[in-house]
N, C-alpha and C positions, 0 to 999 in steps of 0.2 A: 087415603091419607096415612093408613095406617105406615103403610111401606112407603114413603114418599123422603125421601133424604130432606134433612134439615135443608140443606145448601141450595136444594131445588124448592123450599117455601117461598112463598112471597113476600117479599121484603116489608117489613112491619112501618106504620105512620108513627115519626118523631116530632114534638116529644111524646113520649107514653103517657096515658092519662093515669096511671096508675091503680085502672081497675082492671088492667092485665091479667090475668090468670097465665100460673105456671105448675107442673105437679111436679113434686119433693116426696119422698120416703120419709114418713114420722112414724116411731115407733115400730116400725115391719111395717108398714102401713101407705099405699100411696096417696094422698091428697092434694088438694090444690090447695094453692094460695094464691097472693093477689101482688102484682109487682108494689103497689103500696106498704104490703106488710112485709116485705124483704128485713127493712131494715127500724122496723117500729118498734122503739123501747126498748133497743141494742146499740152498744155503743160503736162507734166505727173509727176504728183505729188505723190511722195511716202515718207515713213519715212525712209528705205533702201534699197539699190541695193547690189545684190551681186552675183557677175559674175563669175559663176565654172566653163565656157570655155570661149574660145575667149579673146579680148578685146575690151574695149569703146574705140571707134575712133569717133574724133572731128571733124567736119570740119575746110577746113581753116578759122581763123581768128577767131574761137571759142571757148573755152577755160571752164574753171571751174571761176565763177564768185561769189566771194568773197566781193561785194559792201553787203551785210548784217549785214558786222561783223562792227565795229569799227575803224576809223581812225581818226591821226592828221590832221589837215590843210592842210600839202602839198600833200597830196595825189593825186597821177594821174592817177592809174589806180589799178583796184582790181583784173583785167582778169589774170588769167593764162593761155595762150594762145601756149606756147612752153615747150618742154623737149626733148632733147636729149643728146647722148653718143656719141664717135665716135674717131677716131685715127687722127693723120696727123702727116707729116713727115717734121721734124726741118732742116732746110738748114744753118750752118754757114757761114756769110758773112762778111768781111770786105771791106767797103765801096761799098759797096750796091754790092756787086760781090762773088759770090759763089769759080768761076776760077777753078773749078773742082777739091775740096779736094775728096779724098778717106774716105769712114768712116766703124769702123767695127761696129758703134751701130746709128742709128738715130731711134729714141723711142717718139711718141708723144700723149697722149692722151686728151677728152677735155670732160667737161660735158655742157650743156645752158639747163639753166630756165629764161624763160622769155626772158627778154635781157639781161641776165649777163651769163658770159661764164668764166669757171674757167678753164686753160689749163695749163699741166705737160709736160714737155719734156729734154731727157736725147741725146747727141751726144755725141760720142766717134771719134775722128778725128786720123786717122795713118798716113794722109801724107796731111800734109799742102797744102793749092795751095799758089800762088804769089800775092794774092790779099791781097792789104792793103787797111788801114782807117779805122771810127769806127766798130766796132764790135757790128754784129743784127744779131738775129734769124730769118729769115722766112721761112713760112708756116702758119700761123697761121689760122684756121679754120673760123675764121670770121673777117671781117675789124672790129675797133674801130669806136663808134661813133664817129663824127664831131665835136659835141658840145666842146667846153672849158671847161664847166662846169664838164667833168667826167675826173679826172689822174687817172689813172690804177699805181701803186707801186704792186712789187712782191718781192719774194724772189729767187735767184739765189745764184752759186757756177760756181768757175773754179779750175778744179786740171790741175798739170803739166803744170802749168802756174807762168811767174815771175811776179805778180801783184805789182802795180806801188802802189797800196793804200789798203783798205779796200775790204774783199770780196765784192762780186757784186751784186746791186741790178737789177731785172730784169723789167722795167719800156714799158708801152705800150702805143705812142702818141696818140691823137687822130684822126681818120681816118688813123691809118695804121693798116697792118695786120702783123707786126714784133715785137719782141722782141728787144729793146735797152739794153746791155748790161753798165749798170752803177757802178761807182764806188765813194764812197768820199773819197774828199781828205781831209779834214777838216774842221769846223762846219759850217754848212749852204752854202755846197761846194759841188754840186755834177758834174762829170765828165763823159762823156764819154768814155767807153775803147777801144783802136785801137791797133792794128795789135802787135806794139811794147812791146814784152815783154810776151806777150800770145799769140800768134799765134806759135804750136809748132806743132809735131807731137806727138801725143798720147793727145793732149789735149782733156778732159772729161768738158761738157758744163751742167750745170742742172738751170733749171728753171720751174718755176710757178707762174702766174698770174691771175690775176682775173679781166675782164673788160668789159665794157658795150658797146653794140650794136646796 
C-alpha cells in the first residue's frame, strides 16, 4: 500500500461517516485526525454555499446572524434563530367554555419567524353548545408575550351572526394563547363580543393575527 498511487485506491463509500481518518503534519510531527475534526471549532469562510441536497440544520439557539448589516438604535437582536409552518385547531368558546359545539370546519394554520407568529383560522359551527360570555378562539400555537409593551390587533369576520356593531376585530392579549373576538361600537370604543346575538348554528368564524412570542 505503501507505493500504491492515490488514483489506483479504491474509491471510498459516500457520504463519509466522519470517523475517517487522515494524516496532517502538526508541529514537525505526523498525526492523524478524523474527517469529523477537519472543521470543528473553526470558522469556514466562503463567498458562497450551495446546497443541491439535504438541508443546513442549525443548532439550538443558532441562527443566521445579521449583526453586519446596519441598524437603528433600538435594535436587539440581528439573530435569526426560528422558522416554522404548521396547523392547529380553533376551538370556539364563549366564556372561556368550548361546552361541546359540533363543527363541520375547524381550519388553522400558522407560520413563526423569529418571535412573531402570524396565524389564519376558519371554524364553521352546526350546533351551537350552551356556553355563554365573551367570545375567544383557542388553540393558538404559541402563548403571547407577557410584555405590555407588544398589542397584537388582527383582522376577523363572523357570518350568520346578528352583530351588535361593526365587524370584528380579532385582538390577542398578552400572555394568552386565544383569539379575543372584538368589535366597536363607536370611536375610540372597542367591545368585547358574547354569546348574544352570535352565537348560532352555522355560524362561520375567520381570523388572523399577527403576534409576538
Amino acid at each position: 500500500m505503501a507505493d500504491t498511487k492515490i488514483s489506483a485506491l479504491t474509491a471510498s463509500t459516500t457520504p463519509l461517516a466522519g470517523t475517517e481518518v487522515l494524516p496532517i503534519v502538526q508541529s514537525g510531527t505526523t498525526k492523524q485526525v478524523s474527517v469529523a475534526n477537519l472543521t470543528a471549532g473553526r470558522a469556514i469562510s466562503a463567498t458562497q454555499l450551495t446546497l443541491t441536497t439535504g438541508s443546513l440544520i442549525v443548532a439550538s439557539g443558532q441562527g443566521v446572524d445579521f449583526s453586519a448589516t446596519s441598524h437603528p438604535a433600538g435594535m436587539t437582536s440581528e439573530l435569526l434563530n426560528d422558522y416554522e409552518e404548521g396547523t392547529w385547531t380553533p376551538v370556539v368558546n364563549f366564556g372561556g367554555a368550548d361546552g361541546g359545539s359540533s363543527y363541520l370546519t375547524q381550519s388553522g394554520y400558522y407560520t413563526k419567524v423569529g418571535n412573531q407568529v402570524t396565524a389564519w383560522c376558519y371554524a364553521e359551527i352546526i350546533a351551537a353548545s350552551a356556553a355563554t360570555g365573551v367570545m375567544t378562539v383557542s388553540g393558538l400555537p404559541f402563548t403571547a408575550t407577557a410584555s405590555s409593551n407588544f398589542q397584537a390587533l388582527g383582522s376577523g369576520g363572523l357570518d350568520n351572526a346578528a352583530l351588535p356593531a361593526d365587524q370584528p376585530v380579532a385582538r390577542v392579549y398578552t400572555g394568552q394563547s386565544a383569539i379575543t373576538m372584538m368589535s366597536g361600537t363607536g370611536i375610540n370604543n372597542w367591545a368585547t363580543l358574547t354569546d348574544t346575538g352570535v352565537k348560532n348554528n352555522g355560524l362561520r368564524v375567520y381570523a388572523t393575527v399577527t403576534y409576538s412570542v
